[in-house]
C-alpha positions in Angstrom: -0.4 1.8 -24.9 3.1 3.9 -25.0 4.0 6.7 -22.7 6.6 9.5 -23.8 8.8 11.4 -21.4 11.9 13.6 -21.8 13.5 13.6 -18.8 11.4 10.7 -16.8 9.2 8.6 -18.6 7.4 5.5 -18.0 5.6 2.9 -19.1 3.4 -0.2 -18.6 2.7 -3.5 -19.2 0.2 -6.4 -18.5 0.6 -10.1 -18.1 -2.1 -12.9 -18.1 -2.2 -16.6 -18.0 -1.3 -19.7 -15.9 2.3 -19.5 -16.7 3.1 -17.5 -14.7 6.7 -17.6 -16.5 5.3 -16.1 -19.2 2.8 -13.7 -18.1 5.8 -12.0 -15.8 8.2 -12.2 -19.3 4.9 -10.4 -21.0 4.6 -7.8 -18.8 8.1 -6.9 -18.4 8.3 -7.0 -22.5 5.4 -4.3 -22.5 6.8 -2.4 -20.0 9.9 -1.7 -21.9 8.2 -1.2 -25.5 7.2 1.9 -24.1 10.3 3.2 -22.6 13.3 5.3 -24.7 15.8 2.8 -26.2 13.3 -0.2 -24.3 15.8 0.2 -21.4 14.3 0.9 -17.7 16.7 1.6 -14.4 13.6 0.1 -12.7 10.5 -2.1 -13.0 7.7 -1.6 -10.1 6.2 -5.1 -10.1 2.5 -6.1 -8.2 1.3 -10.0 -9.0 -1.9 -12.4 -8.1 -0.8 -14.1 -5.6 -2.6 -17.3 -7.3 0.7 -17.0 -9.9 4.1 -19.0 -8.9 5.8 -15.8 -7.3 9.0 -16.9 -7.9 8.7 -17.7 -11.6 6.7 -14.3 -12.3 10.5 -12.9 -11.1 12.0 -15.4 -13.1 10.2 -14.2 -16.3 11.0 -10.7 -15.8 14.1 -11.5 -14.9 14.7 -12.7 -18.6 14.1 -9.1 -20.3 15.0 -6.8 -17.6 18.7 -6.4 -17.6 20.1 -5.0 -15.1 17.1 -2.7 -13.9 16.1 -2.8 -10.2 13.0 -5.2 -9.7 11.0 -4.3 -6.9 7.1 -5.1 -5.5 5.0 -7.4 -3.6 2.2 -9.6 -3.8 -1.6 -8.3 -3.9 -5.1 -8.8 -3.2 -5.7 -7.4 -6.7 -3.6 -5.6 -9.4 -4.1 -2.0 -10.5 -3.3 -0.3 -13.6 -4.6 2.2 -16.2 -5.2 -0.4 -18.7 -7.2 -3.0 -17.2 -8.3 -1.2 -14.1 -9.0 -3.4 -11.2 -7.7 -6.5 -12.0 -7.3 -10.0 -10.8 -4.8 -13.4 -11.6 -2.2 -11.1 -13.7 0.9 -9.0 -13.0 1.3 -5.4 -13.5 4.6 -4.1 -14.3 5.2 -0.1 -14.6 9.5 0.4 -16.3 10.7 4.1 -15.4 14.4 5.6 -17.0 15.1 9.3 -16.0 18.5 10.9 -17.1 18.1 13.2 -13.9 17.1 11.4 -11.1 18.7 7.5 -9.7 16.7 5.0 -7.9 18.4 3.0 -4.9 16.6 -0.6 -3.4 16.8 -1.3 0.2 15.8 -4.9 1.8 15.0 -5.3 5.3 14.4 -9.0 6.6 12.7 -10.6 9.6 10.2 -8.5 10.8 8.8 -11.7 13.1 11.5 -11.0 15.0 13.1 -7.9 14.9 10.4 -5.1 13.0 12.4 -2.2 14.1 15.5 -3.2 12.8 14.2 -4.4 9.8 12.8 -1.2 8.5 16.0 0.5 9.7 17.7 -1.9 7.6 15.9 -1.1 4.4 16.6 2.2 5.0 20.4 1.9 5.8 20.9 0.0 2.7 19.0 3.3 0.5 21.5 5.8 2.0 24.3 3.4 2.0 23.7 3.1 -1.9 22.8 6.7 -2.5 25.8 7.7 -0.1 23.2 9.4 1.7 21.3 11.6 -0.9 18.2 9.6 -0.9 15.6 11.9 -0.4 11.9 10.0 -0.6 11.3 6.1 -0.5 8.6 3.4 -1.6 8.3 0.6 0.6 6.3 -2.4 0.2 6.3 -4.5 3.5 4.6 -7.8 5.3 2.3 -7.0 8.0 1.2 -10.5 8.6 3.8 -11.5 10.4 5.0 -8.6 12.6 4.1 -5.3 14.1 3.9 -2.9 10.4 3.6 0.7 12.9 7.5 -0.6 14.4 8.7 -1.5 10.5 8.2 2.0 9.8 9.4 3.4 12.4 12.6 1.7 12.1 12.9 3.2 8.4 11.9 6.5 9.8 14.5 6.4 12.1 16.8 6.2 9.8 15.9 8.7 7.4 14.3 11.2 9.8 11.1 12.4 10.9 9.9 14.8 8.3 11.6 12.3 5.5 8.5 11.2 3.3 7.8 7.9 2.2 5.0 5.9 0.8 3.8 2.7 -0.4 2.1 -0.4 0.7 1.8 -3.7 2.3 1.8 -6.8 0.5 -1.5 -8.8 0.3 -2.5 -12.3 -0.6 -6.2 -12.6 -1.5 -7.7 -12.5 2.1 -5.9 -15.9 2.6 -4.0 -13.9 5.8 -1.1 -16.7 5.7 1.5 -15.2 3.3 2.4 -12.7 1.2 5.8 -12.4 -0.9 8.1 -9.1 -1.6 10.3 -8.6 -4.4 13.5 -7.2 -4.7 15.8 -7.8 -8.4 15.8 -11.3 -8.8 14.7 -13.3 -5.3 11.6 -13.3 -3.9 11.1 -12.8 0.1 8.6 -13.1 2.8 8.5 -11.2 6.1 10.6 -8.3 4.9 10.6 -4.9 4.1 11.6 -4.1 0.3 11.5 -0.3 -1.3 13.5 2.2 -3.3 14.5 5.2 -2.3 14.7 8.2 -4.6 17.4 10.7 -5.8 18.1 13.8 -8.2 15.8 16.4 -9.5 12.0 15.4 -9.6 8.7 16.1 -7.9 6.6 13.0 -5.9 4.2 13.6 -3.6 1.6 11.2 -1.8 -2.0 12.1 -0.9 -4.2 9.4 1.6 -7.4 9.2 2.2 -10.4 7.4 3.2 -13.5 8.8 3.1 -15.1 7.5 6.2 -17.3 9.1 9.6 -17.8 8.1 12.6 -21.1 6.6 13.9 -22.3 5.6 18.0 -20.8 6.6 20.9 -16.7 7.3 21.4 -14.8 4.3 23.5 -11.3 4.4 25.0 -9.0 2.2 24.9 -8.3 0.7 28.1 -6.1 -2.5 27.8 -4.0 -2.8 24.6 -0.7 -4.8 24.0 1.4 -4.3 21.1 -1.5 -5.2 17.5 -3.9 -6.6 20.2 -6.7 -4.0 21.4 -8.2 -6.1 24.8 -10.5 -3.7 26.4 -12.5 -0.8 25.6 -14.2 1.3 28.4 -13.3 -1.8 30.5 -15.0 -4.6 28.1 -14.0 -6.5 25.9 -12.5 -4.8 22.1 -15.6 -6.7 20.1 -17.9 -5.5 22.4 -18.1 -2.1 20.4 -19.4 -4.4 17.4 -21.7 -6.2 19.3 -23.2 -3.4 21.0 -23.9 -1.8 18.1 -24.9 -4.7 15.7 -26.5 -6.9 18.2 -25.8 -10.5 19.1 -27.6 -12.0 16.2 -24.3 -10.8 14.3 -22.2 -12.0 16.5 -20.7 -15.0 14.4 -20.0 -12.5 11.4 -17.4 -11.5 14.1 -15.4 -14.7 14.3 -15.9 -16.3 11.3 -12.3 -15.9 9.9 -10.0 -13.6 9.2 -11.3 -10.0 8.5 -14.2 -10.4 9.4 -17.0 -9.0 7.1 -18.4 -6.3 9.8 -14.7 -4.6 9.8 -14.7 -4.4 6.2 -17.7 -2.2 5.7 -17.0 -0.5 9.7 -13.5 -0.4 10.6 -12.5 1.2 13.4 -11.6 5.2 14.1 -8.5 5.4 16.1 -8.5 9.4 17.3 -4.9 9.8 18.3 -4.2 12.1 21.2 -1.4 13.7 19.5 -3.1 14.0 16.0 -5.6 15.7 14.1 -6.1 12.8 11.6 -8.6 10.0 12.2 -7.0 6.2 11.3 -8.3 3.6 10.1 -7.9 0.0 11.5 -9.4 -3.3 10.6 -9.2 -6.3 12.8 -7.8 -9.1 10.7 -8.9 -11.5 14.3 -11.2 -11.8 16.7 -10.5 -14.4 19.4 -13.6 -15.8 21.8 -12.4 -13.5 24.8 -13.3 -10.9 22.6 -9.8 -9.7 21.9 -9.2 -8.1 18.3 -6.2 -8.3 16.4 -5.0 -5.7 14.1 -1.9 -5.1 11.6 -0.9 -2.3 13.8 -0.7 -0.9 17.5 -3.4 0.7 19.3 -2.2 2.4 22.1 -4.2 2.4 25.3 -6.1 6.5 25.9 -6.7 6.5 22.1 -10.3 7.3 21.7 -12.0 4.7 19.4 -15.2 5.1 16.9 -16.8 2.8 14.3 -16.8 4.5 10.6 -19.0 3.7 7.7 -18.6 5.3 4.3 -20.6 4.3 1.2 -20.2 4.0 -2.4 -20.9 7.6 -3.4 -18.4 8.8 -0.5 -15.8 6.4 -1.7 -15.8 7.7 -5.1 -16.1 10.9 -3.7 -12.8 10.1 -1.6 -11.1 9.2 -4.9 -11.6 12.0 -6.8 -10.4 14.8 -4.2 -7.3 13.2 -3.5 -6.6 13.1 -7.1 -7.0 16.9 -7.2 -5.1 17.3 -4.1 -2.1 15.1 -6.1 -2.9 17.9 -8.8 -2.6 20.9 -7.0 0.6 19.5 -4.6 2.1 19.0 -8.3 1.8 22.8 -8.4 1.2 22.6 -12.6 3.7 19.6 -13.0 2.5 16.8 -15.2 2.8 13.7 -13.8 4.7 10.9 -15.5 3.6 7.9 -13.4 1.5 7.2 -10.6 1.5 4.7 -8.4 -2.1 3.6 -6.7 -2.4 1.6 -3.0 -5.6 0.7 -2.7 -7.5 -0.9 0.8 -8.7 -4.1 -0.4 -11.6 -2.9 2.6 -12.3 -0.2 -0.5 -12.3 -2.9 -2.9 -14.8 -4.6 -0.9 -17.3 -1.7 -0.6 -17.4 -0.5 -3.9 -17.4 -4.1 -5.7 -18.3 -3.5 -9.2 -17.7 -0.1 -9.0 -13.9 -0.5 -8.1 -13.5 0.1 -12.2 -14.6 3.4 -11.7 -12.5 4.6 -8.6 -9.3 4.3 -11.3 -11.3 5.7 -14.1 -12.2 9.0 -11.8 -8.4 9.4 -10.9 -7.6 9.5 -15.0 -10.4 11.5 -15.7 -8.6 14.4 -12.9 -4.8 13.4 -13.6 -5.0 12.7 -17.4 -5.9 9.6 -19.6 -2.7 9.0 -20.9 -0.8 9.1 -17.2 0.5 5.5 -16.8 -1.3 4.2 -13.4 0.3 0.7 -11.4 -0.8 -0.4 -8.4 -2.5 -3.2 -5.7 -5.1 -3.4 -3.1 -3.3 -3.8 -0.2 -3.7 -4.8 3.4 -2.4 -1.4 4.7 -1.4 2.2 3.3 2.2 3.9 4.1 1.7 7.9 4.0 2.8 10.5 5.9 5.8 13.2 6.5 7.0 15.9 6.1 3.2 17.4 7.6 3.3 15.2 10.6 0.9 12.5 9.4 0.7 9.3 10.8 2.4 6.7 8.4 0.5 3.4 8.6 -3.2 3.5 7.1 -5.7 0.8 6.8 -9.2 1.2 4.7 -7.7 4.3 2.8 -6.6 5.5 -0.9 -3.2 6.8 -1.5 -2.2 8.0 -4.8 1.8 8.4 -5.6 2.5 10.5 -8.6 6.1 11.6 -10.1 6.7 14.2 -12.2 9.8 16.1 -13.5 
């Protein structure tokens, strides 16, 4: 399908296959069909993780001239063609003659987090000379803290600067996931584009989840490790709860399959918003793990949502994209999606993407991923760093 703008226009493409050579070539090919005079300034790029990352770069690489390339691995591919998908890339080509896109790369977020996001985000301003003024970022959670990423890049840029986006994913695997920026594909980095010029993008999250049982505090945290809760031990709020028939459900793995269908409510002292955290560990002490830091006073809840809230979810933050649009059309939208989502609504996932069409329009161009965490927040004072939640990116002239 084709997608017509004036000013901004976008449009996407799909790519199959075991090559994954070829299926990134495909995509890419599509992408730019679309597009004015089949040129893009840049390609927004989500891939299987089961394709060779580096050739799917490769293949776009081929047809993309000299447009920015930036993305990240998934635990599933999104787009308005073949809804939730899986073993394919999804590539979405925008051009606008009145606004300029600038990449940013931050690396080594084992070691440094803070200074990688601040990186990323010197690097937009540096090539903007300074009048970036909204970002994507697509970062790796897996191996560092993702809350000290962002605030790294939101040191940079500001408090009330807004940015959005997602972390890579890779299946559930937990051991690594891959961003892309132009031609090279990286692990544990932070990759985005920042945003110039005249146009309208705004970012709504949500999740869709209430609490159940009794509030805990957090009494012993360190850094993504939550230790003690009312004095025992973090997975004693699951086993409490659950009982100790389901304890093994608890360490079997990574994410365990509890967390996915009753994350954890973090109520932060300073904050109005309830957010959502899995544990991607639990060790035999009882110790959970988590992609992001808990700090110790927070008060903690389990949630539970189901499949009629989840769709529920997906349809108001559409409208709530609609009505921030204030009458704009949109000309591309970009979806991060929990994979924890993906879990609960299994089959139905098809529908979450085909409720957001029916509320922003059928012939909107939609890319996206299921991620392992959800980057929204600013200028209202949100908290960035999301797990288990929906957020919906549109752009419009």
């Amino acid at each position: 399908m084709i997608y017509f703008a004036y000013m901004i226009a976008a449009s996407l493409g799909i790519g199959k296959g075991y090559d994954a050579k070829i299926a990134g070539r495909e995509a890419c090919q599509q992408a730019l069909s679309g597009l004015p005079g089949n040129v893009a300034d840049i390609f927004l790029v989500f891939a299987s993780i089961t394709l060779d990352q580096d050739k799917v770069i490769e293949g776009i690489n081929e047809v993309s001239g000299k447009s920015i390339i930036v993305g990240c691995s998934t635990a599933g591919e999104i787009s308005s063609e073949a809804f939730s998908g899986e073993k394919s890339v999804v590539v979405m080509g925008i051009i606008s003659d009145q606004m300029k896109f600038w990449e940013g790369i931050g690396h080594h977020i084992l070691w440094s987090p803070s200074k990688a996001g601040e990186d990323c985000a010197n690097l937009m301003e540096y090539n903007s000379n300074g009048y970036v003024n909204s970002a994507l970022l697509f970062l790796d959670i897996l191996s560092g803290n993702g809350d000290l990423t962002l605030e790294g890049a939101i040191g940079r840029f500001g408090q009330n600067f807004p940015i959005f986006g997602g972390a890579a994913a890779d299946d559930l695997r937990f051991y690594e996931t891959y961003q892309y920026l132009n031609n090279k594909v990286y692990s544990g980095s932070i990759v985005g584009v920042g945003l110039s010029g005249e146009y309208k993008a705004v970012g709504v999250v949500k999740h869709g989840f209430l609490p159940i049982g009794i509030a805990r505090k957090v009494t012993k945290s360190s850094g993504t490790i939550l230790h003690e809760l009312d004095g025992k031990p973090a997975s004693s709020i699951y086993e409490e709860y659950f009982g100790v028939e389901h304890l093994s459900e608890l360490h079997e793995g990574l994410l365990p399959s509890l967390a996915i269908t009753f994350p954890l409510g973090v109520f932060l002292p300073e904050s109005v918003d309830v957010v959502l955290r899995n544990p991607v560990f639990v060790d035999q002490h009882g110790a959970m793990l988590f992609t992001a830091s808990i700090p110790e006073g927070s008060e903690i809840r389990l949630m539970i949502s189901d499949l009629e809230r989840g769709l529920e979810t997906a349809e108001l933050a559409a409208k709530e994209v609609m009505t921030k649009l204030e009458g704009r059309k949109p000309k591309a939208v970009i979806v991060m999606n929990s994979i924890a989502r993906k879990k609960m609504l299994g089959l139905h996932a098809d529908e979450e993407i085909q409720i957001i069409q029916q509320v922003i329009g059928r012939d909107v161009p939609i890319a996206g991923l299921y991620t392992y965490a959800e980057i929204g927040g600013a200028p209202t004072g949100q908290v960035p760093f999301h797990n288990g939640s929906l957020l919906i990116w549109a752009l419009a002239e």
